[in-house]
N, C-alpha and C positions, 0 to 999 in steps of 0.2 A: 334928593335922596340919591346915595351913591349905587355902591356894591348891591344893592336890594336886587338891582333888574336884574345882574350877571350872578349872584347865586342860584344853583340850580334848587329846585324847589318840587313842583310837582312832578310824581314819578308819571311817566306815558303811559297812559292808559287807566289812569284815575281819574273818573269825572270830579268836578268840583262837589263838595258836600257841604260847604258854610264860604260865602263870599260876602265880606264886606268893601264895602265900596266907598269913599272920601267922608267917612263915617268922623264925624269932631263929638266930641264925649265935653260935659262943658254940667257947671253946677251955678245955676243962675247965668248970669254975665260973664261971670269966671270960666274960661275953656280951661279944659286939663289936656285934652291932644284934640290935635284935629289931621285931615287931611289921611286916616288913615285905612289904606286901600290892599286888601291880603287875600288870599283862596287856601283854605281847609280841604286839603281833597279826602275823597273816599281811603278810608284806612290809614289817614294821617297818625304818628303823632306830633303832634303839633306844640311849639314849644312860646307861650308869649312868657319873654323878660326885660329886662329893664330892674335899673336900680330902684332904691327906695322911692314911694314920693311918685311912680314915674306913671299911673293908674293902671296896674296889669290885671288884677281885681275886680276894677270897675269896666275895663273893657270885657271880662269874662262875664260880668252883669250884663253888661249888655248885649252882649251877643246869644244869653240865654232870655233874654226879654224881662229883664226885672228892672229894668232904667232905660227910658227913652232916650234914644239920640238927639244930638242938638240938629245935626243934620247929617244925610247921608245913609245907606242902607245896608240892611244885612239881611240875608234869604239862607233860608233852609232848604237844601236842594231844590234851586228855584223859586222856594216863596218866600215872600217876604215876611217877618217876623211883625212888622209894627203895621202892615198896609191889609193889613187883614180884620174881621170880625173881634171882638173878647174871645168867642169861643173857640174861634178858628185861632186864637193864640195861642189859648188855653192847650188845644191839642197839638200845637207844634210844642209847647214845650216840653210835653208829657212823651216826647221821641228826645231830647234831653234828662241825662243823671248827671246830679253833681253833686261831690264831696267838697264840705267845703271848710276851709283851716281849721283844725283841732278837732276834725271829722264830727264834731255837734252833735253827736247821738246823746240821745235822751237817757241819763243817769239811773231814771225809775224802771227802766226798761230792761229788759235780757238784749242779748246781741238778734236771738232769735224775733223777739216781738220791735226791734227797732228796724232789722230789714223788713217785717210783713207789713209795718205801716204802712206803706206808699198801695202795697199791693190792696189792705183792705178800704184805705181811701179810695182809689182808684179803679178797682175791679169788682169783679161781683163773682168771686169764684168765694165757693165754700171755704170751712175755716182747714178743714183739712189739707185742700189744695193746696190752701197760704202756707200754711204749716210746712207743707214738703218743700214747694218752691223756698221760701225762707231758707233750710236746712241747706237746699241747694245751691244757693248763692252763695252762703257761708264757705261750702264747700270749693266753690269756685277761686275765694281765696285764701284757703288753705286753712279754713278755720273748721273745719268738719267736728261736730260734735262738740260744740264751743257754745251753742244755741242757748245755752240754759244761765251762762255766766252776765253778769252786770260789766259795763263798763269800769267800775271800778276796780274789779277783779283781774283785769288784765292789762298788758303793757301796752305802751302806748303805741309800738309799732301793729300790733294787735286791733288798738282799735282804731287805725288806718287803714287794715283789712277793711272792718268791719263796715266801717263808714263805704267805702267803696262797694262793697256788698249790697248796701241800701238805696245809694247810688245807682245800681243794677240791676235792683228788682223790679221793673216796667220795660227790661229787656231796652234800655236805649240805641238807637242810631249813631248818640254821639255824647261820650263822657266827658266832663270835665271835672280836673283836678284842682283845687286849691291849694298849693304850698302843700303836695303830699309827702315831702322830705321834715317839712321844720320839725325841728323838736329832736329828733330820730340821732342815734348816732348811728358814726359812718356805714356799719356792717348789717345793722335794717335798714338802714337806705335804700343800700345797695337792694336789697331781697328784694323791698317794693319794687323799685326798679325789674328788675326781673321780673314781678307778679304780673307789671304795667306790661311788659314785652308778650309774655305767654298771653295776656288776656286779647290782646291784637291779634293774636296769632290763631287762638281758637275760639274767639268769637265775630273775628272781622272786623272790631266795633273803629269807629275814628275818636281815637283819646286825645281833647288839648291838656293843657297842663301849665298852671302858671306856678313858675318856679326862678329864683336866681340859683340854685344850687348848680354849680358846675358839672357833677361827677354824673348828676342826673339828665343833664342837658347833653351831654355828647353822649352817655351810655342809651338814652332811649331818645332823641329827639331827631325825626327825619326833618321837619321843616319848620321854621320860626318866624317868630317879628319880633325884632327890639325898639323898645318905647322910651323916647330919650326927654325923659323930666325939664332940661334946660331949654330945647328946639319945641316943649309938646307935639312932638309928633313923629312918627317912626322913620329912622335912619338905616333902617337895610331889614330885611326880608328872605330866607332862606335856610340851607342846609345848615346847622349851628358847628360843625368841623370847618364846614369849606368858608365861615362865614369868618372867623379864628384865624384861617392858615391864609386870606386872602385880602379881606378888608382894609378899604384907605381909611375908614372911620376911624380915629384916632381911642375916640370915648368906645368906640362897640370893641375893640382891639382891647382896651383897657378893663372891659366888664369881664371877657371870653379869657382870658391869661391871669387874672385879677392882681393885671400891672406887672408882670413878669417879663414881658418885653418891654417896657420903660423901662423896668432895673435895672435889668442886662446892658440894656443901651449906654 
């Protein structure tokens, strides 16, 4: 791996908050990457891409414990995700939110009773509580008094909100995104984008986010990994500007311009 070590990557004075370590992701005998070693610090946001095909998806599985490693580790501020009890997993998850592609919120549901879900699974607060905390999330991004409508009632950037809302009702440690741009055109993109920046800012929280969308990846991404489908395994590591304006990587050069320096050339 080239450019990875000399991107700059964690800011000083962020401890680590997700460390995987020579983690191979692999479906039976078939590897899909292997050897891949990254640090998620405190208040990242944190950007895994890679072309089609290349598993940014299924490393987001696993790093939230829904698919075992073939080998190698990942810790949640120090622990470990798979070297632990059921239960003891069960509750590191639950300091994980995630939204996940076409935000999957339940059709039968109001936007209001799809974010209290998690809360009335999960907690034992009265319905009341749920109810306000609910409204509160919503509010969070920017859906205030939206609580009563169906998914089908609103646009799709809308119910990107929403999904992320739902996402955040167990007050997570560390969010993650699925493809929060697909679908969207350019000008709610961008908003999400924005919602993603403010929501770090006044919640602290460390958001990854697995996306190839360019405009998303330099306007909100402090630090990354690129997962290269042909090598299965990650070819550079860091800042996604510096990784653009610096990289010998001919294919990460080619992902980050999307081939704008080959034309030119």
């Amino acid at each position: 791996m080239s450019s990875a070590s000399e991107a700059p990557g964690i800011v000083a004075g962020r401890p680590p908050h997700v460390e995987v370590t020579d983690l191979t992701m692999a479906f039976g005998s078939r590897i899909l990457m292997e050897h891949l070693t990254f640090t998620i610090a405190h208040g990242d946001i944190f950007i895994i891409m890679g072309g089609s095909g290349s598993g940014k998806s299924t490393l987001m599985r696993h790093i939230v414990g829904l698919q075992r490693p073939a080998a190698g580790t990942i810790e949640l501020a120090g622990t470990s995700m798979w070297d632990v009890s059921p239960d003891e997993q069960a509750m590191l998850q639950r300091r994980l939110g995630i939204m996940y592609q076409q935000g999957a919120l339940w059709t039968s549901m109001t936007l209001a009773e799809n974010v209290a879900l998690p809360l009335q699974t999960y907690t034992e607060l009265a319905p009341a509580a749920i109810a306000e905390l609910a409204e509160y999330k919503l509010a969070l991004v920017g859906l205030a008094g939206s609580g009563d409508l169906f998914p089908a009632e609103i646009s799709g950037g809308m119910r990107k909100r929403a999904a992320i809302a739902r996402a955040m009702a167990l007050d997570p440690e560390v969010l993650f995104l699925d493809e929060p741009g697909a679908g969207l055109d350019p000008i709610t993109s961008r908003l999400l984008d924005d919602l993603i920046l403010e929501l770090r800012h006044t919640l602290g929280m460390t958001i990854v986010i697995v996306t190839h969308e360019l405009a998303s990846i330099y306007a909100v991404g402090d630090n990354s990994v690129f997962l290269d489908a042909e090598t299965r395994t990650m070819i550079a590591c860091g800042n996604p500007a510096w990784l653009r304006d610096h990289t010998d990587q001919p294919k990460l050069r080619a992902f980050l311009t999307r081939g704008a320096v080959e034309r030119a050339a």
